[in-house]
C-alpha positions as CSV (number, residue, x, y, z in Angstrom):
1,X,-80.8,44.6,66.3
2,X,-82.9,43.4,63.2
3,X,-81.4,40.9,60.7
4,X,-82.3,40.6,57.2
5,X,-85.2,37.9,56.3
6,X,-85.2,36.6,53.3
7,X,-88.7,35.0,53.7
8,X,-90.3,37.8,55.0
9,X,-88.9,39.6,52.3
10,X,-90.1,37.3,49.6
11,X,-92.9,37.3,51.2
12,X,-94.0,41.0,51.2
13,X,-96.6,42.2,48.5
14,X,-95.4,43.3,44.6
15,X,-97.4,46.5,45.8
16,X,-98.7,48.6,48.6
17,X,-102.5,47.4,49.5
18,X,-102.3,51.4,51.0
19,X,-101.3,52.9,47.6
20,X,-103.5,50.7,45.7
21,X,-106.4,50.4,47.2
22,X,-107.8,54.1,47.6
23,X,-106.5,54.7,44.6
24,X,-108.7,52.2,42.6
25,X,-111.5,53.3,45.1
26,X,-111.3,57.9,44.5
27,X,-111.8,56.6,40.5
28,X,-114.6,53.6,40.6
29,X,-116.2,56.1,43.3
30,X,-115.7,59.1,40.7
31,X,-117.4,57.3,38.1
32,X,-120.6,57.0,40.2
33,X,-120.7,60.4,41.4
34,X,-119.8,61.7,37.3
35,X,-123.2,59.2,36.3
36,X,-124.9,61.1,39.0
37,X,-123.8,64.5,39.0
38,X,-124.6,64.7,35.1
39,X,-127.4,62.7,34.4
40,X,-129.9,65.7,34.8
41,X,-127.9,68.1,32.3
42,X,-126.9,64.9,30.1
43,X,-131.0,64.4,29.7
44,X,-131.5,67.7,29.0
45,X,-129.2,68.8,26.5
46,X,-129.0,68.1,22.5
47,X,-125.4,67.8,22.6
48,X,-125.7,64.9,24.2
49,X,-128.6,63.7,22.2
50,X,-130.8,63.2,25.4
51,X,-129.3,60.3,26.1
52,X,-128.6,60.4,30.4
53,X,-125.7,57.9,30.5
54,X,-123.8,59.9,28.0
55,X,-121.1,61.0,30.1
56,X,-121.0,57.7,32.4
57,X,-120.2,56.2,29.3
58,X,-117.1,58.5,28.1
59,X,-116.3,58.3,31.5
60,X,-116.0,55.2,31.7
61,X,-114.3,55.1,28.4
62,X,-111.7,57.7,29.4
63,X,-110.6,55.5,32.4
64,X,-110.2,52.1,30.2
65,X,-107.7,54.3,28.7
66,X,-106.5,55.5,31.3
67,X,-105.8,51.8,32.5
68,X,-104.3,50.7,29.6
69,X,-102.2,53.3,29.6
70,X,-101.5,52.7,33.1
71,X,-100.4,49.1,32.4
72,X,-98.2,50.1,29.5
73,X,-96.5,52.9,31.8
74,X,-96.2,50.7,34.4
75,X,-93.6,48.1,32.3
76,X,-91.1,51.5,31.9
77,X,-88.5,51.3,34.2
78,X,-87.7,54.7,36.2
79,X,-84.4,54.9,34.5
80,X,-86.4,56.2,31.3
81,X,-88.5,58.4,32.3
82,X,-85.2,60.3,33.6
83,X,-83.3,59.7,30.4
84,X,-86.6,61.5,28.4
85,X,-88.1,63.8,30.9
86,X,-86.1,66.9,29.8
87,X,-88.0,66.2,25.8
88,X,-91.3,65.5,27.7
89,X,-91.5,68.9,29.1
90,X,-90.5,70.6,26.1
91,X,-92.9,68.6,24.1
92,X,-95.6,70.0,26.6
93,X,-94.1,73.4,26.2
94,X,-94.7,73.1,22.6
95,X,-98.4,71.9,23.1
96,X,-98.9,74.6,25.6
97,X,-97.9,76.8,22.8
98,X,-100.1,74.8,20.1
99,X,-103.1,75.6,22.1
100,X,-103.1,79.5,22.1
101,X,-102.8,79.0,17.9
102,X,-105.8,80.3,16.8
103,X,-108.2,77.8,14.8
104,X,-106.0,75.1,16.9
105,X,-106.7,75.6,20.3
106,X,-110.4,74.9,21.1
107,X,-112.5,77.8,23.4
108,X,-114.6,76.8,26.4
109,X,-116.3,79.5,28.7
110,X,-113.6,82.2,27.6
111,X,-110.6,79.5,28.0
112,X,-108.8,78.1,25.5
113,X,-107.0,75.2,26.9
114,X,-108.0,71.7,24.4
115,X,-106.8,70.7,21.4
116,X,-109.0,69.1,19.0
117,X,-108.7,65.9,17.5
118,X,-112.3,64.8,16.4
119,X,-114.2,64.2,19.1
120,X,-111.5,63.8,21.4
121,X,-109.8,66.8,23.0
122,X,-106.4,67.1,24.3
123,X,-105.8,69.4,27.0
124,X,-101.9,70.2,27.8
125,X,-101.8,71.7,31.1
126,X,-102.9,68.2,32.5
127,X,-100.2,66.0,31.4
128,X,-97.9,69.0,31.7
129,X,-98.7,68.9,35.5
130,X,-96.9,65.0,35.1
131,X,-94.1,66.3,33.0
132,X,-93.0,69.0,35.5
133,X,-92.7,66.4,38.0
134,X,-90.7,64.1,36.2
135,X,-88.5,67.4,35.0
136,X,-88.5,69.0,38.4
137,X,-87.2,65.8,39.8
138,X,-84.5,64.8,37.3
139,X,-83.3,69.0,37.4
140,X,-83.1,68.4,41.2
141,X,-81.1,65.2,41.0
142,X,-78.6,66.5,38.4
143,X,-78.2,69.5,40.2
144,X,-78.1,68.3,44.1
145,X,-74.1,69.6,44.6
146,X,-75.9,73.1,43.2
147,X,-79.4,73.2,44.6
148,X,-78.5,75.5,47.6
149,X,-77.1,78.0,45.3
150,X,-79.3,80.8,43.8
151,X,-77.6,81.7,40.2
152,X,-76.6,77.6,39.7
153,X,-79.6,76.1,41.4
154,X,-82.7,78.3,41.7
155,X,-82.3,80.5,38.3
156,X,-82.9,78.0,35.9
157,X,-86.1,76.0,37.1
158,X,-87.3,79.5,37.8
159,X,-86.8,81.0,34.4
160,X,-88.3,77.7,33.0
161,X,-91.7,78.4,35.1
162,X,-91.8,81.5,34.3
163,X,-92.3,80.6,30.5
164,X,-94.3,77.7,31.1
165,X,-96.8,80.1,33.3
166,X,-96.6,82.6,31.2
167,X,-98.2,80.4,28.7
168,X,-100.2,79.2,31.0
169,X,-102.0,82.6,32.1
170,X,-102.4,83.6,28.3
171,X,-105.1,80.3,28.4
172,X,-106.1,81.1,31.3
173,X,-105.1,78.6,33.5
174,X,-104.6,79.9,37.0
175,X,-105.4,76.8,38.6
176,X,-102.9,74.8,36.5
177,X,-100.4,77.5,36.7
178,X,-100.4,77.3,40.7
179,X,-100.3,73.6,41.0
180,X,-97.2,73.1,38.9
181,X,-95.2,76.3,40.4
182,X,-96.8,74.1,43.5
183,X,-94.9,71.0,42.4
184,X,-91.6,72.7,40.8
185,X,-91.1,74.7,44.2
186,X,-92.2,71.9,46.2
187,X,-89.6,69.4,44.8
188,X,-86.7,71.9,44.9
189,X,-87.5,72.0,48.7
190,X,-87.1,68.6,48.9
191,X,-84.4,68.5,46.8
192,X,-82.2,71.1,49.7
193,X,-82.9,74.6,48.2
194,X,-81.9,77.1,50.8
195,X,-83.8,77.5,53.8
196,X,-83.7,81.6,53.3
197,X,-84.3,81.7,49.5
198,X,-86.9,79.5,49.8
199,X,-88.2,81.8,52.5
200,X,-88.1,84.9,50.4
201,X,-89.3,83.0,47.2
202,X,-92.9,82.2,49.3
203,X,-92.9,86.0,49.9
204,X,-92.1,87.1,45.8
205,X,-94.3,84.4,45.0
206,X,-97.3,85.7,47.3
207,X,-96.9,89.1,46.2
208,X,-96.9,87.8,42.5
209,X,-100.1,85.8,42.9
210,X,-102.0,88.9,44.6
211,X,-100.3,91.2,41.4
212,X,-101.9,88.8,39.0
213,X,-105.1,88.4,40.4
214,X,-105.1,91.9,41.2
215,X,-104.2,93.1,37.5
216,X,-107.0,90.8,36.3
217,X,-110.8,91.7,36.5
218,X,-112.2,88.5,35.6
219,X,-110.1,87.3,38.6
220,X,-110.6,90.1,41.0
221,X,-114.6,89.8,40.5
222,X,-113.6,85.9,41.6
223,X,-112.2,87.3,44.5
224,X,-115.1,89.5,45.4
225,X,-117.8,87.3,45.0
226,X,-115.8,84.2,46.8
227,X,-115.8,86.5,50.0
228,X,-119.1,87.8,50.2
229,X,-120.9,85.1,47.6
230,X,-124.4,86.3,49.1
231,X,-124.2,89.4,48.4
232,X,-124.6,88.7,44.3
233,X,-125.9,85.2,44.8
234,X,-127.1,85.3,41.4
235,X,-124.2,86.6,39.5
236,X,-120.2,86.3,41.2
237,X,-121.3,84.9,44.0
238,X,-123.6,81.8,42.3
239,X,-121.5,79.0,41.5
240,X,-119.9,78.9,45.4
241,X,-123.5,80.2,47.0
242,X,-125.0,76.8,45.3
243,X,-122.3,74.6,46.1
244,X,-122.9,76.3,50.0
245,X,-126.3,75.0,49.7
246,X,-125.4,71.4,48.9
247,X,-123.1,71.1,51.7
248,X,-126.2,72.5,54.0
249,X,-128.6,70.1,52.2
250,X,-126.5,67.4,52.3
251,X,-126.3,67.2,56.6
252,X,-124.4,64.3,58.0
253,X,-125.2,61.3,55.2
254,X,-127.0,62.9,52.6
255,X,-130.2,62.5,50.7
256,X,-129.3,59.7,49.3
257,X,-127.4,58.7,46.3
258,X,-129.0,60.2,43.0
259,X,-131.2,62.7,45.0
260,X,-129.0,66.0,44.4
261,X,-131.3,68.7,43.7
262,X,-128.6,71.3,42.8
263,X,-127.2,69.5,40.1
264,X,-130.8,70.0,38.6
265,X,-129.5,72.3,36.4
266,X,-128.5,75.1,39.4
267,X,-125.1,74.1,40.2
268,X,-122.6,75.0,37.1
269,X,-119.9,72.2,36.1
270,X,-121.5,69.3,38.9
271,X,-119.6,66.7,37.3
272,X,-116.4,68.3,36.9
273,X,-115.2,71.4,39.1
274,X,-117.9,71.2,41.5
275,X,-118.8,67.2,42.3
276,X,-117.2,67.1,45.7
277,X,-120.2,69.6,46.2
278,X,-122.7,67.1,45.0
279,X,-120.8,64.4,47.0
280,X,-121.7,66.4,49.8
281,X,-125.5,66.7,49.0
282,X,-125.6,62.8,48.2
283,X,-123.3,61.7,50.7
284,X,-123.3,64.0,53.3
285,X,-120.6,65.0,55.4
286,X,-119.4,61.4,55.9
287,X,-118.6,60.7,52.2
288,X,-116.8,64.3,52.3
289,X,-114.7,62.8,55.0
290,X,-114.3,59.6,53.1
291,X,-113.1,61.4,50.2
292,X,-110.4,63.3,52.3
293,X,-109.7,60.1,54.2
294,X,-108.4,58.3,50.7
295,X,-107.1,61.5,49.2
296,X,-105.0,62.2,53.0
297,X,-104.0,58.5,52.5
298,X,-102.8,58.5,48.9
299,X,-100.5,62.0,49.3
300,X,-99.4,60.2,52.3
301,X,-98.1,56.6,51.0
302,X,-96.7,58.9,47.7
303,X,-94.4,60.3,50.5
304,X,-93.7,57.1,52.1
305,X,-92.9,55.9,49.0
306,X,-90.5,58.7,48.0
307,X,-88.6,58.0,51.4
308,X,-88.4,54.7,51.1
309,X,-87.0,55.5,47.9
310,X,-84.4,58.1,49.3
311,X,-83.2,55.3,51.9
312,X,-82.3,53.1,49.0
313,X,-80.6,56.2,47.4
314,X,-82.5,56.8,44.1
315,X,-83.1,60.3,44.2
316,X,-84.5,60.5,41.2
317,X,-87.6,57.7,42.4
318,X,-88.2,59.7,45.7
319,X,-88.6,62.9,44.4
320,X,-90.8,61.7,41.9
321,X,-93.1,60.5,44.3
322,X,-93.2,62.8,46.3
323,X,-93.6,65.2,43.5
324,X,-96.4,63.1,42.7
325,X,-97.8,63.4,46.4
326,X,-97.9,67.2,46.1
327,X,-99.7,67.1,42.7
328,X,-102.5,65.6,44.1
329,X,-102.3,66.7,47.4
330,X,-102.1,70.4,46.2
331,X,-104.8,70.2,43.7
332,X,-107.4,67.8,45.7
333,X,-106.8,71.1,48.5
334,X,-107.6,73.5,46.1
335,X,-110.6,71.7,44.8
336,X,-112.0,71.1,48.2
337,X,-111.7,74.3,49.1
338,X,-113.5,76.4,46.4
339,X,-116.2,73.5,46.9
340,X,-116.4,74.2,50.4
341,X,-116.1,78.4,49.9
342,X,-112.4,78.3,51.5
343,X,-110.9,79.5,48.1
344,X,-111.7,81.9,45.7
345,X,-113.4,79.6,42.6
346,X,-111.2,78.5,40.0
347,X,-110.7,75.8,37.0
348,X,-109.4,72.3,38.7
349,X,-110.9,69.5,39.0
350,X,-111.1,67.0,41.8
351,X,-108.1,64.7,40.5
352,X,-109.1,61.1,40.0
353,X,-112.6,61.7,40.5
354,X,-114.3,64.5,38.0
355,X,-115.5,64.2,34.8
356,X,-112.3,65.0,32.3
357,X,-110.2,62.5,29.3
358,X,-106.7,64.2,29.5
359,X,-107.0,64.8,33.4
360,X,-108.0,60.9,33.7
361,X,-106.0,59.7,31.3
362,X,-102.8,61.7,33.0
363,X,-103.4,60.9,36.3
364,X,-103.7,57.0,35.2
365,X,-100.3,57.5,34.2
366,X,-99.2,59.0,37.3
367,X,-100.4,56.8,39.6
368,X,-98.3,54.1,37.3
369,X,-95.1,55.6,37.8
370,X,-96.3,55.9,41.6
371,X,-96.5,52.7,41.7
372,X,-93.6,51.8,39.4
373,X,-91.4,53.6,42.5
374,X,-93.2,51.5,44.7
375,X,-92.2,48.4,42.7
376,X,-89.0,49.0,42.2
377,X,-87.9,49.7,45.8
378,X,-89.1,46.2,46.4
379,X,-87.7,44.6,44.2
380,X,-84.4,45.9,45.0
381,X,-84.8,45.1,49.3
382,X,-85.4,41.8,48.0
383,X,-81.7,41.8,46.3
384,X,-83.5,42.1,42.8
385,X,-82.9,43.9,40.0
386,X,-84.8,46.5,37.9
């Protein structure tokens, strides 16, 4: 039988090492690869002015941001991020709405998902994946005597998604739009939703996802060229068919740090959607697995955490972090996967790691309230307050 040890207990760490560590390590290593995924295209292009450290330096800008806004979420105790989660997702409804206004929302590539303020831009559907989980998490936790039930419990998160992917798709956003049904579905199975509707809402939500992609031609071509990307290597098929060559170029460890021919202007988006690609090239297929290793090791402390959290009876702290675990672990899957030609190509960055202000900035912030759970469940096996 164990007994209660007040020294071991004051002697534990204010944070997990696991949690921390590879944490700290997917962004300073994401800030390398950004410097040397981009330098080619940051030489060779006026917007940039020439200069080759241009995006290393917003880069590295957007994460001392990101940490200070990591240290100032850090001091907010769980309690109120519950009390205002319900006004954070309807302020990034509202922004998700801002950003279709014409004149307002700022185009990229046919997608008009940023804001512009100056020479920053805003883009919503990153911090809205955040707000979702803290939403999802306080819905589920308010409505645990009703989850099970479909008019009481399943209805009203649903009709909520719908609107926020309806808004979503009108961007588009498909990627976004899957990760946060990903993270609202997710947390309601957490939460106790009922084993059979959940069964049957995989099966309307697979038929749903093959209806849109299906009703879409941009997507459809997606499709096309993801399973056959040879056989129009130099239209559909040529992001993934380069990205396919990296991986083959890049062997076992690589050719070396900075050596990436692909990103020589033939692999679209190297330092954002497609860097794990150049990882590969660089790294070979030991820094792949070193970037799964961390990734498989954050999503699995978040879950650790959110039990750990559930024993002490917060709810509302575990299914936060676990929310949190299948942010990243659902997006890092998806990312990998259209890198590696597992997935049809899409919009979403590697989290943590790619090139990107709002998607740094929001998952600084995450990984705050991560650790805030983390903190808190401490403190209160020690006997402490919060």
């Amino acid at each position: 039988m164990s007994h209660w040890n007040p020294v071991a207990r004051s002697a534990s760490p204010e944070m997990d090492p696991l949690l921390l560590w590879p944490a700290i390590g997917l962004l300073l290593l994401g800030l390398v690869m950004v410097y040397s995924a981009s330098i080619a295209m940051a030489e060779g292009s006026r917007f940039t002015g020439n200069q080759s450290a241009y995006f290393l330096i917003r880069h590295a800008i957007f994460l001392v941001f990101g940490f200070g806004a990591a240290a100032a979420t850090f001091q907010v105790p769980l309690r109120l991020w519950q009390q205002v989660s319900s006004w954070l997702f309807l302020a990034g409804f509202v922004l998700l709405i801002v950003v279709l206004i014409p004149h307002i929302g700022r185009s990229v590539n046919g997608a008009q998902r940023w804001i512009g303020f100056g020479p920053i831009n805003l883009q919503p559907s990153e911090f809205m994946k955040l707000f979702a989980v803290l939403y999802a998490a306080d819905y589920t936790t308010r409505k645990l005597s009703d989850i099970a039930s479909f008019r009481r419990g399943f209805v009203p998160m649903a009709s909520v998604m719908v609107l926020v992917g309806a808004l979503l798709l009108r961007e588009p956003d498909f990627g976004a739009f899957v990760v946060i049904v990903s993270i609202a579905v997710g947390i309601l199975f957490l939460g106790g939703i009922n084993a059979r509707l959940f069964s049957a809402l995989l099966v309307v939500m697979a038929v749903a996802f093959v209806i849109l992609i299906w009703s879409s031609p941009y997507r459809r071509e997606r499709i096309f060229g993801f399973m056959d990307p040879w056989q129009d290597a130099y239209g559909k098929g040529y992001q993934l068919s380069h990205a396919l060559i990296a991986f083959g170029r890049g062997e076992w460890f690589g050719v070396g740090l900075g050596a990436s021919v692909e990103k020589l202007f033939y692999l679209p988006e190297a330092h954002t959607d497609f860097l794990l690609a150049v990882i590969a090239e660089e790294l070979g297929l030991f820094g792949v697995w070193v970037v799964i290793g961390l990734f498989a090791l954050l999503v699995e402390r978040a879950f650790a955490v959110g039990r750990q959290a559930l024993a002490l009876d917060r709810v509302y702290g575990g299914l936060v972090a676990q929310g949190i675990g299948i942010w990243l672990g659902v997006q890092g899957f998806i990312n990998m996967g259209v890198n590696m030609g597992l997935l049809p190509t899409k919009g979403l960055t590697l989290p943590l790691m790619s090139f990107g202000g709002s998607g740094i900035v929001a998952n600084c912030i995450t990984l705050a309230i991560l650790f805030r759970v983390d903190w808190e469940n401490r403190q209160l096996m020690r006997g402490q307050p919060v």
